[in-house]
C-alpha positions in Angstrom: 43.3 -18.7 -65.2 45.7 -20.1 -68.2 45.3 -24.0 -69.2 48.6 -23.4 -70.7 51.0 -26.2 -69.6 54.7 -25.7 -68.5 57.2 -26.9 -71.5 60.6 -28.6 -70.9 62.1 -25.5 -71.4 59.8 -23.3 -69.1 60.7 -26.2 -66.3 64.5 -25.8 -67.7 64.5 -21.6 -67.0 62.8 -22.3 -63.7 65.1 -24.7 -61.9 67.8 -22.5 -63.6 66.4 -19.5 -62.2 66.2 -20.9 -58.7 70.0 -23.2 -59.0 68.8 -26.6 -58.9 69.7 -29.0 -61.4 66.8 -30.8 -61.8 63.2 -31.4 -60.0 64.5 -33.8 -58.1 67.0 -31.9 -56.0 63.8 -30.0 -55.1 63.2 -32.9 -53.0 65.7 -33.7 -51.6 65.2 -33.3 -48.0 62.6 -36.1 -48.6 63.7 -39.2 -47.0 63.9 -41.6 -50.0 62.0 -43.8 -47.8 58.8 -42.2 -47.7 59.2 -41.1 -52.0 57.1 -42.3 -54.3 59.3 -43.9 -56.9 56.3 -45.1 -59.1 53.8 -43.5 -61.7 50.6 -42.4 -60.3 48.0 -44.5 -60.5 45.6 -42.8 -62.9 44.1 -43.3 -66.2 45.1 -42.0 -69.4 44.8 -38.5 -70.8 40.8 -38.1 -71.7 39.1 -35.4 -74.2 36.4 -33.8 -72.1 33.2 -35.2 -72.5 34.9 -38.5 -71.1 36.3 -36.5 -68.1 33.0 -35.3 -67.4 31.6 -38.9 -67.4 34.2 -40.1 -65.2 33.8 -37.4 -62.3 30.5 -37.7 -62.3 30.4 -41.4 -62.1 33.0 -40.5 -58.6 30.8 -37.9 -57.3 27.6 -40.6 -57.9 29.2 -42.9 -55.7 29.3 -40.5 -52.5 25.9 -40.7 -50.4 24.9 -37.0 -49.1 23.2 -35.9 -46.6 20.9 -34.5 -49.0 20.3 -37.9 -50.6 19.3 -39.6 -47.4 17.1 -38.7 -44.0 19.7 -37.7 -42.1 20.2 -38.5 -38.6 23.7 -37.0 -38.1 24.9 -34.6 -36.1 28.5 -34.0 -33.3 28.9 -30.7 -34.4 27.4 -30.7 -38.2 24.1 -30.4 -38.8 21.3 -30.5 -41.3 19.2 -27.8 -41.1 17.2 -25.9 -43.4 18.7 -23.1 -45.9 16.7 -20.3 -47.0 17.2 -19.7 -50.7 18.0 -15.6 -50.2 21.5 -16.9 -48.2 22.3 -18.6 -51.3 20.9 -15.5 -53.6 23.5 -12.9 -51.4 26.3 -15.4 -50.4 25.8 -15.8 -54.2 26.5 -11.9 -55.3 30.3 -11.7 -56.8 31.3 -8.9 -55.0 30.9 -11.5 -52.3 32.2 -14.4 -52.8 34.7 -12.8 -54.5 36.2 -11.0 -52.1 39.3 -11.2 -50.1 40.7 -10.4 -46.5 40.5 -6.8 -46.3 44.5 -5.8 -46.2 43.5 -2.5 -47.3 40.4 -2.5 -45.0 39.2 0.5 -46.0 38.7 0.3 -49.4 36.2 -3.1 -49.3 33.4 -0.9 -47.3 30.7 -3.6 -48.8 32.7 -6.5 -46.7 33.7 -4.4 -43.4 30.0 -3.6 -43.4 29.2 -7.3 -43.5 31.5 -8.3 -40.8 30.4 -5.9 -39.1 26.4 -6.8 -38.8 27.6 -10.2 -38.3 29.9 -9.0 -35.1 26.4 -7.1 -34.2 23.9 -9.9 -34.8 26.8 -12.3 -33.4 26.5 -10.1 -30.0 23.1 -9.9 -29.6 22.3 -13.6 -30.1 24.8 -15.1 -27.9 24.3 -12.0 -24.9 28.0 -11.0 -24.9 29.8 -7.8 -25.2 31.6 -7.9 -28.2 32.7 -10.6 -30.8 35.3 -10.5 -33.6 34.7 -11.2 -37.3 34.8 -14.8 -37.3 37.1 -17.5 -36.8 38.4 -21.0 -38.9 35.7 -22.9 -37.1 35.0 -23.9 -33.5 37.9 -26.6 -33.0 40.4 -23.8 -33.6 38.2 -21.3 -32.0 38.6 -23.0 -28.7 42.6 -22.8 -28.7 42.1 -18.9 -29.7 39.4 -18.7 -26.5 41.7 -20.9 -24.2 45.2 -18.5 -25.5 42.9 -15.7 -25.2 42.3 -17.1 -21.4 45.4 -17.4 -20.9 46.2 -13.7 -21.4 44.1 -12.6 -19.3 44.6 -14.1 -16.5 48.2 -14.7 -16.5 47.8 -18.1 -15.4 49.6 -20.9 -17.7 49.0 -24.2 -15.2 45.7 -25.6 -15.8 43.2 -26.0 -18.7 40.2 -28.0 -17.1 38.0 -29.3 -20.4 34.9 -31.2 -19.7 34.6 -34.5 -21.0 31.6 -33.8 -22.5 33.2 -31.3 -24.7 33.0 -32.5 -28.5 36.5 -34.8 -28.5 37.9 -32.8 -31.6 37.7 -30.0 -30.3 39.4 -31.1 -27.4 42.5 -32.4 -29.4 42.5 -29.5 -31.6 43.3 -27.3 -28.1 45.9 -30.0 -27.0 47.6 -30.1 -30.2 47.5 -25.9 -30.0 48.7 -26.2 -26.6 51.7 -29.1 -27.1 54.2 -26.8 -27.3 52.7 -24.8 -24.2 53.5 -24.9 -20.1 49.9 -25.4 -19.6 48.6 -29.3 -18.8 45.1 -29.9 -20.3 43.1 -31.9 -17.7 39.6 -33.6 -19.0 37.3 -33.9 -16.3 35.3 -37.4 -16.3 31.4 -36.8 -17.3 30.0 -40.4 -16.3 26.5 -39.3 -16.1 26.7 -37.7 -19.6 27.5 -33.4 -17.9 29.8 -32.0 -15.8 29.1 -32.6 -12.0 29.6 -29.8 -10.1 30.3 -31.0 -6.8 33.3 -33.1 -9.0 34.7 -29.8 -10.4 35.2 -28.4 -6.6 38.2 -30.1 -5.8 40.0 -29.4 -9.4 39.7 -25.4 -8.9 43.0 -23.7 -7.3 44.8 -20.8 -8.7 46.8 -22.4 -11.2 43.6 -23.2 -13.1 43.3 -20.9 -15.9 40.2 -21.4 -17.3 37.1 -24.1 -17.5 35.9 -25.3 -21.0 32.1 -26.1 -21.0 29.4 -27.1 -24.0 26.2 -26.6 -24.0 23.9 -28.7 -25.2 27.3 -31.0 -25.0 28.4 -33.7 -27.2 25.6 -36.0 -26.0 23.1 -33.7 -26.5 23.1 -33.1 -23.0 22.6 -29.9 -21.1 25.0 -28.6 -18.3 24.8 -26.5 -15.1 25.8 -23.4 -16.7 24.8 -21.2 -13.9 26.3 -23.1 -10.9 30.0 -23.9 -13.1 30.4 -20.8 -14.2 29.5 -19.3 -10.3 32.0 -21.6 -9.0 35.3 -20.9 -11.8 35.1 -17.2 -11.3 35.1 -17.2 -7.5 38.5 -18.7 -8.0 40.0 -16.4 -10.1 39.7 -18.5 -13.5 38.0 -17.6 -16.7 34.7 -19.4 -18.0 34.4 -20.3 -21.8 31.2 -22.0 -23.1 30.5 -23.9 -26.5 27.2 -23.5 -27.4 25.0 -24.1 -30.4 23.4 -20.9 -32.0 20.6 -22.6 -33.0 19.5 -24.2 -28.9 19.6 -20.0 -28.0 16.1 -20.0 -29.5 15.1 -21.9 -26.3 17.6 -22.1 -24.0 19.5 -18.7 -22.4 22.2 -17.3 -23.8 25.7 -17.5 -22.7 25.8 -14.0 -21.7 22.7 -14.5 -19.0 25.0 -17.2 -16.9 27.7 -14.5 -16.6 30.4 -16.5 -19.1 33.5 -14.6 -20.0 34.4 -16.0 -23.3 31.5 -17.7 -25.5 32.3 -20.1 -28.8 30.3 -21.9 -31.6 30.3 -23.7 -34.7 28.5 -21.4 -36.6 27.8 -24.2 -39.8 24.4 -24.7 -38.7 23.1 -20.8 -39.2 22.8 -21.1 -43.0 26.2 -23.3 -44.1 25.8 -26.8 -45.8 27.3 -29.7 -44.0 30.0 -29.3 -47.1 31.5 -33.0 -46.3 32.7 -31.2 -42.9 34.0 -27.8 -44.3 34.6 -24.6 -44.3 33.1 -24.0 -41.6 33.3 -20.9 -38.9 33.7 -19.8 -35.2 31.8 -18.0 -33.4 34.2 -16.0 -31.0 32.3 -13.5 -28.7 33.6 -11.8 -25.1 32.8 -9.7 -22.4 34.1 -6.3 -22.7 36.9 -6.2 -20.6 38.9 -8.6 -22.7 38.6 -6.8 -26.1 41.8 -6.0 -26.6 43.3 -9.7 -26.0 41.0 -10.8 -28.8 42.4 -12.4 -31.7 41.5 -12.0 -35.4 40.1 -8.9 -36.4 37.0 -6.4 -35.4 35.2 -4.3 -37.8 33.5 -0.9 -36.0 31.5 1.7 -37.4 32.9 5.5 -37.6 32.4 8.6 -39.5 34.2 9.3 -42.8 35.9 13.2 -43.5 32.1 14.1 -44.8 30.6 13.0 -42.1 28.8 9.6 -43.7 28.8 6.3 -41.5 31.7 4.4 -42.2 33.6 1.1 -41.7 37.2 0.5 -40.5 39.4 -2.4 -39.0 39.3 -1.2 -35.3 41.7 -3.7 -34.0 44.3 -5.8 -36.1 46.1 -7.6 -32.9 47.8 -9.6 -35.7 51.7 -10.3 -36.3 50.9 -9.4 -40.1 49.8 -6.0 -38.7 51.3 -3.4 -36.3 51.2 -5.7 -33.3 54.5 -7.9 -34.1 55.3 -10.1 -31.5 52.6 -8.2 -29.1 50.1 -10.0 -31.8 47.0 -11.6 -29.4 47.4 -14.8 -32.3 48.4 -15.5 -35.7 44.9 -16.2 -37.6 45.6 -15.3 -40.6 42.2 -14.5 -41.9 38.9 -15.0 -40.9 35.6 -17.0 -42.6 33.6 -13.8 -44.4 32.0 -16.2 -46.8 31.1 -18.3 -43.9 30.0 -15.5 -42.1 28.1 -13.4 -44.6 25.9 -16.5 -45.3 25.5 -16.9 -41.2 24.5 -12.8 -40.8 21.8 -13.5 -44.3 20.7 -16.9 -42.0 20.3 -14.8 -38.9 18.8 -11.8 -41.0 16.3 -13.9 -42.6 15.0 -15.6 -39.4 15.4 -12.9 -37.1 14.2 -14.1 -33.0 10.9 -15.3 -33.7 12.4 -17.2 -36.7 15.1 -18.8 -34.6 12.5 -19.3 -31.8 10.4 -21.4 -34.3 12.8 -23.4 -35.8 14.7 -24.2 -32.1 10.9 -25.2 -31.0 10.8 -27.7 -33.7 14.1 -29.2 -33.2 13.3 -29.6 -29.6 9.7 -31.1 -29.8 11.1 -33.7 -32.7 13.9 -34.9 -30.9 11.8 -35.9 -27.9 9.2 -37.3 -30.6 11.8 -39.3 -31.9 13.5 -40.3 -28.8 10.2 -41.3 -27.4 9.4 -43.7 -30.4 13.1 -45.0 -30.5 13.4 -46.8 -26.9 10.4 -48.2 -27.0 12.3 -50.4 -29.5 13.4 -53.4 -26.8 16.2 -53.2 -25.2 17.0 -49.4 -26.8 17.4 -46.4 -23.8 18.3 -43.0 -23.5 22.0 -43.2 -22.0 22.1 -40.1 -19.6 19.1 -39.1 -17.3 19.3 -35.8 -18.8 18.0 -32.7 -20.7 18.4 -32.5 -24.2 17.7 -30.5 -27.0 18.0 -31.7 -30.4 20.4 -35.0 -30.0 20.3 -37.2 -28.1 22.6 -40.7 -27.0 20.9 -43.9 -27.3 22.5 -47.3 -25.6 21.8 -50.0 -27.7 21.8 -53.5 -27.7 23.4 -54.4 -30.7 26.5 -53.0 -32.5 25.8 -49.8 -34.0 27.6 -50.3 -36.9 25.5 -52.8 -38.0 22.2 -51.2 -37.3 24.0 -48.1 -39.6 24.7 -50.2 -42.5 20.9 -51.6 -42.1 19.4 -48.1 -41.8 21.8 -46.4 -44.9 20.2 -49.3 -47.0 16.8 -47.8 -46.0 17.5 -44.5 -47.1 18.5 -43.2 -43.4 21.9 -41.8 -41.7 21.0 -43.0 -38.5 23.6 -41.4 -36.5 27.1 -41.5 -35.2 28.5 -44.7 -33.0 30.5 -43.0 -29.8 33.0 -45.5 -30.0 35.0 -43.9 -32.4 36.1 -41.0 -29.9 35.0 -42.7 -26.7 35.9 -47.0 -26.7 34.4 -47.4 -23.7 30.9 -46.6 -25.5 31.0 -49.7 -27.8 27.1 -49.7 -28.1 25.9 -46.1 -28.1 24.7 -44.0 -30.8 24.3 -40.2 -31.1 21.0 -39.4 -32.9 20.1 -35.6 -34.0 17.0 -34.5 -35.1 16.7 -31.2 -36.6 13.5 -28.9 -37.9 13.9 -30.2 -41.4 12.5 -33.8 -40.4 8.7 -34.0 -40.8 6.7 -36.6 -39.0 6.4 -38.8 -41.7 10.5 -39.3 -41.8 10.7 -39.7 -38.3 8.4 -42.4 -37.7 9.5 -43.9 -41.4 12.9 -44.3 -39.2 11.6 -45.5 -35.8 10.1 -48.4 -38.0 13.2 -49.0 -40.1 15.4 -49.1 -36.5 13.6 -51.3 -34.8 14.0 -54.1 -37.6 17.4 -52.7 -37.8 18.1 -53.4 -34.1 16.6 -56.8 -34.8 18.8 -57.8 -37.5 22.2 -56.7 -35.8 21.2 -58.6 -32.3 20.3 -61.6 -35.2 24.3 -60.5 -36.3 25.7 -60.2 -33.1 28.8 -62.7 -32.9 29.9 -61.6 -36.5 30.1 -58.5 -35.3 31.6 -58.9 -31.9 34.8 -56.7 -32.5 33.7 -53.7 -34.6 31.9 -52.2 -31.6 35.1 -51.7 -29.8 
């Protein structure tokens, strides 16, 4: 790329070229209003060396995840990274490498995407899965659209509570525009009752949205909901996490139709909350109202193996306004470092590190409400996190715990208000003992100090 700058006369030839007078009539269906009609607020012009010192001296002030024991978790998670999904993820001809437009001439990437699709398959039980999508948040709208399709039904979406909340407003921003009404059924005891979902199913619903674990760290009735959707007609989709499927079943054993994940955990970094990928899988029957693209294996004129783009059901494409969506792309970095993850680990891999996740989380959950007045908010199953009703603000415990080197979690009350004192706590393989009880100590004088802080604090739990 050039570091040549534009000069006055370059602008001149360019607003000439394009019949504006000046840069300003580029803007003009701006409000004035909402213009900025200052300088920027930045420093002056610096050689490099200083540059250097300055961004760094930023980038100092951020606390990573890598930095700290982390804690966190609601859909991005800290797990370990082998180094050989850096060492291919890392080969220019991959992360170099576009789209394939011309699909057949990038055999190195359709071959990728298309041991991903396999290894995609195979881990979450379904038929068939598609070469990645943006990430799970828009991967749900695709799944619910994709629904819709199918079953020609546009009156009901039925979304469990529990269902991580940006996700949830990522579909009802999707769906605005849209007949169908988005209903989210109330999870009081922390998962989706079943007997509560009898009532809701007629034939206007189109689909039910499940996750599982959910967004407490919970675990659903898979089995029963998905039984109970299909008898009347409507389509089941189910968030999961790929990492729980080294324990738990897999969505193809309940019987689900459509089957979606954030795919950030198998071998991405937490990356400040992106890129990211979804996970888009399906039975059989619904291949062709997919969206985004499949990669499937073929013969070439001499008989080799071969990759092609087997279905482009995109507007770009042939398709036009038959297109199943409009994705534009899909996530192959993403997803080439997910299929090195999965190679790399393989089922007794992923067994192992899902065993550790689950036996540390209870570890930790057993050490953490035996802190007084600290308890486990659902009487439930969990996997790897867990929601903890405190008796304190969370906020405050947070800001005690970060200063001990930990981030201790995520306070519900920023999607849920009515949950002013509980805290979402993840565990993952990477924590060793040592860390774990190194945070059970440093929370239980944390929970001391904001109950110490309480009125000071009143409002920011709300």
């Amino acid at each position: 790329m050039s570091y040549l700058l534009n000069t006055e006369q370059d602008k001149k030839e360019m607003l000439a070229r394009i019949g504006v007078r000046s840069v300003e009539d580029l803007f003009a269906d701006i409000p004035a209003e909402v213009r900025l009609r200052r300088p920027l607020k930045i420093p002056a012009a610096m050689d490099e060396l200083e540059l250097t010192r300055l961004v760094e001296g930023l980038a100092a002030a951020n606390q990573s995840a890598g930095e700290k024991v982390c804690f966190l978790g609601g859909g991005s998670y800290d797990h370990f990274i082998p180094a050989v999904v850096d060492t291919v993820a890392g080969r220019g001809e991959f992360y170099t490498a576009y789209t394939p437009y011309q699909a057949e001439a990038s055999q190195g990437s359709l071959q990728a995407f298309f041991e991903f699709q396999t290894m995609v398959c195979q881990l979450a039980g379904m038929d068939v899965s598609n070469a990645s999508l943006y990430e799970a948040g828009s991967g749900l709208a695709e799944a619910v659209l994709m629904a819709m399709s199918v079953t020609g039904r546009d009156g009901k979406i039925l979304v469990a509570e529990t269902v991580h909340p940006e996700y949830r407003k990522t579909l009802e921003t999707c769906l605005a525009n849209l007949p169908p009404k988005v209903e989210t059924l109330p999870t009081p005891l922390g998962k989706l009752s079943v007997d509560a979902l009898a009532g809701k199913l007629d034939d206007t619903v189109c689909c039910l949205v499940v996750q599982h674990p959910n967004f407490f760290g919970s675990l659903e009735e898979v089995e029963k909901l998905t039984q109970q959707v299909q008898a009347s007609g409507a389509l089941m989709i189910l968030v999961y996490d790929p990492i729980s499927l080294g324990l738990l079943k897999n969505p193809g054993s309940y019987g689900v139709d459509i089957a979606l994940a954030e795919g950030q955990c198998l071998g991405n970094p937490m990356n400040y909350g992106g890129p990211y990928l979804g996970l888009l899988s399906c039975k059989q029957a619904f291949v062709r109202k997919m969206p985004g693209r499949l990669v499937g294996e073929t013969l070439d004129r001499n008989g080799k193996r071969c990759w092609v783009l087997t279905m482009q059901t995109r507007e770009q494409h042939i398709r036009r306004e038959k297109a199943t969506s409009n994705i534009c792309t899909n996530q192959g970095l993403m997803a080439l470092r997910a299929s090195a993850y999965m190679a790399a680990l393989g089922p007794a891999g992923l067994k192992e590190t899902a065993e550790h996740c689950y036996q540390k989380a209870h570890y930790a959950a057993d050490l953490l409400t035996r802190v007084a007045g600290v308890s486990l908010a659902f009487n439930a199953p969990f996997f790897k996190e867990f929601t903890l009703e405190l008796p304190c603000c969370p906020r405050r415990l947070l800001e005690a715990l970060l200063d001990d080197g930990f981030l201790g979690g995520l306070p519900l009350a920023r999607w849920y208000p009515a949950m002013g004192k509980r805290l979402l706590v993840t565990v993952t393989e990477k924590r060793s003992r040592g860390e774990i009880d190194g945070f059970a100590a440093a929370f239980a004088s944390a929970v001391q100090s904001a109950k110490a802080a309480a009125p000071s604090y009143s409002t920011t739990c709300k």
